[in-house]
matplotlib code that plots the C-alpha trace (Angstrom):
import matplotlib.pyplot as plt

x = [20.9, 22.0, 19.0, 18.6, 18.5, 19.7, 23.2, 25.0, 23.2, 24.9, 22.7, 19.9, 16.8, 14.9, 12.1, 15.3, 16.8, 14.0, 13.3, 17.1, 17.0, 13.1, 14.7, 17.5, 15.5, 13.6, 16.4, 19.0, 22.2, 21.3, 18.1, 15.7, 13.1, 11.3, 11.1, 8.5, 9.0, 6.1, 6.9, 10.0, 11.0, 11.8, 15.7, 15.9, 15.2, 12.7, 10.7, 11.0, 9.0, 11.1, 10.0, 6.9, 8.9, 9.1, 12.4, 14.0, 16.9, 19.0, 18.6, 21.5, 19.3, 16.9, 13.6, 10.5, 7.3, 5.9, 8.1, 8.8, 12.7, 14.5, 17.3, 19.8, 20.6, 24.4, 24.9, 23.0, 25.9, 27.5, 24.8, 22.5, 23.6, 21.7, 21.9, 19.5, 19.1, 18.8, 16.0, 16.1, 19.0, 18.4, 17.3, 20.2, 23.0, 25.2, 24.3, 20.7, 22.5, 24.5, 21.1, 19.4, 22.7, 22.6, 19.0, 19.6, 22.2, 20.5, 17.7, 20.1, 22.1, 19.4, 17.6, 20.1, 22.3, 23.0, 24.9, 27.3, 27.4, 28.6, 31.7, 32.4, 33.3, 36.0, 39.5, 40.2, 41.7, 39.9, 39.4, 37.8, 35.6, 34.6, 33.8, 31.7, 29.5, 28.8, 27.9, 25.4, 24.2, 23.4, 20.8, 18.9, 17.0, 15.4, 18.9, 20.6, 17.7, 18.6, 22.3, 22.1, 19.8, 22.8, 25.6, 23.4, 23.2, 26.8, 26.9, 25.1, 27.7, 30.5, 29.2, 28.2, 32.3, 33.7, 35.0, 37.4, 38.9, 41.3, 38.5, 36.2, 33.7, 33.3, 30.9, 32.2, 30.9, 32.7, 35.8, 34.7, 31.4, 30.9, 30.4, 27.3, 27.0, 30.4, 31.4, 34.6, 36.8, 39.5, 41.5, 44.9, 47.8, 51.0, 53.0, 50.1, 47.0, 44.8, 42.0, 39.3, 36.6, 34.2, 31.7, 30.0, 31.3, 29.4, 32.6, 33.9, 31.4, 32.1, 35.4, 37.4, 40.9, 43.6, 45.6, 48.1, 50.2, 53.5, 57.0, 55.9, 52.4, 50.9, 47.4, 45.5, 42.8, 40.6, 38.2, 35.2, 36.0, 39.9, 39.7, 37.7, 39.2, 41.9, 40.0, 38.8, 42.7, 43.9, 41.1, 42.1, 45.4, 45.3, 43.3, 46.0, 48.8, 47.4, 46.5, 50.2, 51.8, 54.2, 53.8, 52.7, 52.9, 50.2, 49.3, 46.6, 43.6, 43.3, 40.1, 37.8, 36.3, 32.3, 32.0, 28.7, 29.0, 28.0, 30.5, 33.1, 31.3, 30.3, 34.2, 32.3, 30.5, 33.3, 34.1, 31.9, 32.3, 31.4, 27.5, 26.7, 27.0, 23.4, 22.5, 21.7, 23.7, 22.4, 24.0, 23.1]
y = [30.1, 32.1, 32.3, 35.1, 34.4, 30.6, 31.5, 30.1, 32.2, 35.4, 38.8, 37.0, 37.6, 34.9, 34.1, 33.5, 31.1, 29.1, 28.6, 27.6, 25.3, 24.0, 23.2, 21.6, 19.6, 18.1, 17.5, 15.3, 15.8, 14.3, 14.6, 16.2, 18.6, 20.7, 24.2, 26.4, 30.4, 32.2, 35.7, 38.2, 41.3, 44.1, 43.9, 40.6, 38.4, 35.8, 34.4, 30.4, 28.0, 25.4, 22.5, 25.0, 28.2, 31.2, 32.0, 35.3, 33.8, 34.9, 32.1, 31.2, 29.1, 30.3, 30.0, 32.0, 32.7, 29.1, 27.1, 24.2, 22.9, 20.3, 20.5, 18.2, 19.5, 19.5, 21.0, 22.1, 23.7, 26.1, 26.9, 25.5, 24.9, 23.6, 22.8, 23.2, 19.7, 20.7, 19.1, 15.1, 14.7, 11.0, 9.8, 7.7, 10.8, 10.3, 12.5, 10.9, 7.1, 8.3, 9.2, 6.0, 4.3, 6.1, 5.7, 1.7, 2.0, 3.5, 1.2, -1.7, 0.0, 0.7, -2.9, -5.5, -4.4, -7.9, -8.4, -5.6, -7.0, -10.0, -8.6, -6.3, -9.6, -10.4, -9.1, -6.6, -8.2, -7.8, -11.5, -12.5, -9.8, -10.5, -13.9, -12.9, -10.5, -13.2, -15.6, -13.4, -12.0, -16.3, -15.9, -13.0, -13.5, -9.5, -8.4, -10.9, -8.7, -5.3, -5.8, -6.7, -4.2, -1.7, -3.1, -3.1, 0.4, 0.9, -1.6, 1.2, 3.8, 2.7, 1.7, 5.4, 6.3, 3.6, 6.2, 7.8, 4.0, 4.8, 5.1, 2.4, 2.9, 0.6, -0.9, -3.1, -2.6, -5.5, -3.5, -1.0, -2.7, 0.1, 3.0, 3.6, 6.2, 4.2, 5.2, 3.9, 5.1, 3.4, 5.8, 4.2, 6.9, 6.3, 4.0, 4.1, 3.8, 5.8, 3.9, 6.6, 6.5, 8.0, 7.5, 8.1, 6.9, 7.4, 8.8, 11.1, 12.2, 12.1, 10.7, 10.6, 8.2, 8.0, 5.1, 6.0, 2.4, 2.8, 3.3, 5.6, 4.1, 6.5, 6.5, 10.4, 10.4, 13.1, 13.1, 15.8, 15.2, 13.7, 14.1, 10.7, 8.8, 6.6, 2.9, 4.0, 5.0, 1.8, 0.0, 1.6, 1.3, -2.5, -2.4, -0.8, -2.9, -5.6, -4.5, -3.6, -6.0, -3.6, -0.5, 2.8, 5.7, 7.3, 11.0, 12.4, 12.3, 15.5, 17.7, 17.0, 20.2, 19.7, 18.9, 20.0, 16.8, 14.3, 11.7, 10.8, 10.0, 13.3, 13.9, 11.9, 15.1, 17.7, 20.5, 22.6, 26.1, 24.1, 23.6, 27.6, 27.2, 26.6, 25.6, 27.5, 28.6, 30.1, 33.2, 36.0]
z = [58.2, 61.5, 64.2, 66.8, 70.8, 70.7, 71.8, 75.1, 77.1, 77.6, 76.8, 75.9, 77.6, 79.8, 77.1, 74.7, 77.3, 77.9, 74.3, 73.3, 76.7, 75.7, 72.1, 73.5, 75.5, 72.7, 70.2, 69.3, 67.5, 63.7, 64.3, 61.2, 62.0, 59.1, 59.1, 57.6, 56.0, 57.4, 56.6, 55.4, 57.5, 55.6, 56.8, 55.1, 57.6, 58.0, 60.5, 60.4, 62.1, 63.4, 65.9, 67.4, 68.0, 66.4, 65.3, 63.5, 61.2, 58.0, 55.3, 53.5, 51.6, 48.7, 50.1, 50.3, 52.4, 52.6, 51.6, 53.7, 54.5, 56.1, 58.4, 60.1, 64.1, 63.8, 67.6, 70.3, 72.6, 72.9, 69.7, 68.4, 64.6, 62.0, 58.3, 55.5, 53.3, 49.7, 47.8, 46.8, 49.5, 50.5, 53.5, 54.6, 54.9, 57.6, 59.8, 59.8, 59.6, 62.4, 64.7, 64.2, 65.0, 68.7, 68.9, 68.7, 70.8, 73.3, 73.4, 73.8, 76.6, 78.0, 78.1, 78.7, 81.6, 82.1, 79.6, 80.4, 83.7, 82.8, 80.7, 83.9, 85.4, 83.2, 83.6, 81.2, 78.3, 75.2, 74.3, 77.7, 77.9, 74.3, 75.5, 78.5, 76.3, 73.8, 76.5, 78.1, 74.8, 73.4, 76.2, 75.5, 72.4, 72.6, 72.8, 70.6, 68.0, 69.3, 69.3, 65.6, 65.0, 66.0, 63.8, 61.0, 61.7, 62.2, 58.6, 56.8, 58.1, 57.6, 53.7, 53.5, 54.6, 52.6, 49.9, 52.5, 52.8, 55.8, 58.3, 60.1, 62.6, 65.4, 68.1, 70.7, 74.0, 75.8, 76.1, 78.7, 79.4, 82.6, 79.9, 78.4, 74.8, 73.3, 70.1, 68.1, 65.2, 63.8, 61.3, 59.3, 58.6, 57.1, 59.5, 62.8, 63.3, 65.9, 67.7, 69.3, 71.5, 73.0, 76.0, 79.2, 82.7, 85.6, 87.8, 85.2, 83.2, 79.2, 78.0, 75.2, 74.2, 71.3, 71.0, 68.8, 67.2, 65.6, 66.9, 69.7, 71.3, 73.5, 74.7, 75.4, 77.4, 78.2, 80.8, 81.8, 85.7, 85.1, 89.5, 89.3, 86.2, 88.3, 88.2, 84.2, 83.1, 84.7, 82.4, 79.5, 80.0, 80.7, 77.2, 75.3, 76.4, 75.6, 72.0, 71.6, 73.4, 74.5, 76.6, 76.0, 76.7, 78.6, 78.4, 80.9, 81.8, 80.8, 81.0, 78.3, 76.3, 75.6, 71.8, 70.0, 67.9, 70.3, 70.2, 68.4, 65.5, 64.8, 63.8, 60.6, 59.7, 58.9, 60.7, 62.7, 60.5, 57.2, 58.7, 58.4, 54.4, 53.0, 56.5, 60.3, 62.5, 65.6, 67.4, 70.6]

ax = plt.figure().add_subplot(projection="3d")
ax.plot(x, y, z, "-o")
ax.set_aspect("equal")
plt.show()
């Protein structure tokens, strides 16, 4: 489903930007909002009513006048993109596992900053800070609840991935306990594994790293303001050594690109051009 005027920006009139940026505003990605067919235009198009506005779209899905349907928000920059559920799709899809896992997370990140402090305290070696977190977390019986509430969350994805078998996703905070929005994936490939991550940092904006294991380690990271990611490569790369025991070889920071998916469990969902099959994808 392809919407007109929810583009990046360019041509589109100010009405058009303020609804893309008022939409943006208001939702997530994974995030379900329903959509209603109010009326067909007699170049084919329809005119959908999706989260209070008004849009002109192309359906790729059948649907007529009335009919209600239920889409997943797969991006929301540089488009907006979103995908058409077909009927009896359950619930717990990973896109919609993957949104209540951030929402979770958020809440907990949010709450209990003194448990991350208490990691920050601890050199960074993976065990100690481990240690720290769990210390700090014994105390804190709302967060103790909250914290579990997020790797059941994380439980229920990895149960919905477990048919892929070579990928795991991961939660574990006390590593970089200064970066809020952290996501993990662990992927096995013949001969290496590559550990990824995602996350905020409040010097360099978004991140993202690749520690690659095998006979050549090397560590990527990507940073959105790599000018201000000196103390955080250090971090990471004290991390990585001592996962390895060895060396490796470090490549960047470089600058991070702006991905539509959120994190780096969005990589989860497929790639990007698959979502405008039976689904919406919004364009100038």
């Amino acid at each position: 489903m392809r919407i007109s005027g929810y583009g990046s920006g360019f041509g589109q009139s100010g009405g058009e930007r303020d609804r893309a940026a008022a939409f943006r505003a208001r939702h997530s990605i994974g995030q379900r909002v329903k959509g209603r067919i109010l009326r067909r235009e007699q170049n084919g198009l329809f005119w959908v009513q999706v989260g209070g506005e008004e849009l002109l779209a192309r359906l790729e899905v059948q649907a007529d006048p009335g009919d209600t349907l239920t889409f997943v928000v797969r991006a929301l920059t540089p488009e907006i993109m979103l995908q058409a559920l077909p009927g009896g799709v359950d619930a717990d899809d990973l896109p919609g596992l993957v949104q209540r896992f951030r929402a979770a997370r958020e809440v907990f990140e949010t709450q209990h900053h003194a448990v991350y402090l208490a990691a920050c305290g601890a050199p960074p070696q993976a065990a100690l800070r481990r240690e720290a977190f769990k210390t700090a977390l014994s105390a804190d019986e709302t967060g103790r609840v909250r914290f579990a509430d997020v790797t059941e969350r994380l439980a229920r994805i990895n149960a919905a991935i477990a048919a892929r078998g070579n990928v795991q996703a991961l939660y574990e905070p006390w590593l970089l306990p200064g970066l809020r929005r952290l996501e993990q994936l662990r992927t096995a490939r013949t001969a290496v594994e590559e550990h990824a991550l995602s996350a905020l940092d409040a010097a360099c904006g978004g991140i993202e790293a690749r520690l690659h294991t095998g006979p050549e380690a090397r560590l990527n990271v990507a940073a959105e303001h790599p000018e201000h990611a000196g103390a955080l490569m250090e971090e990471l790369t004290a991390l990585a050594r001592g996962q390895l025991v060895r060396e490796p070889k470090v490549l960047g920071p470089s600058r991070l690109r702006p991905s539509p998916l959120g994190g780096i469990l969005g990589e989860l969902f497929g790639d990007v051009p698959t979502w405008s099959s039976g689904g919406l994808n919004t364009r100038v």
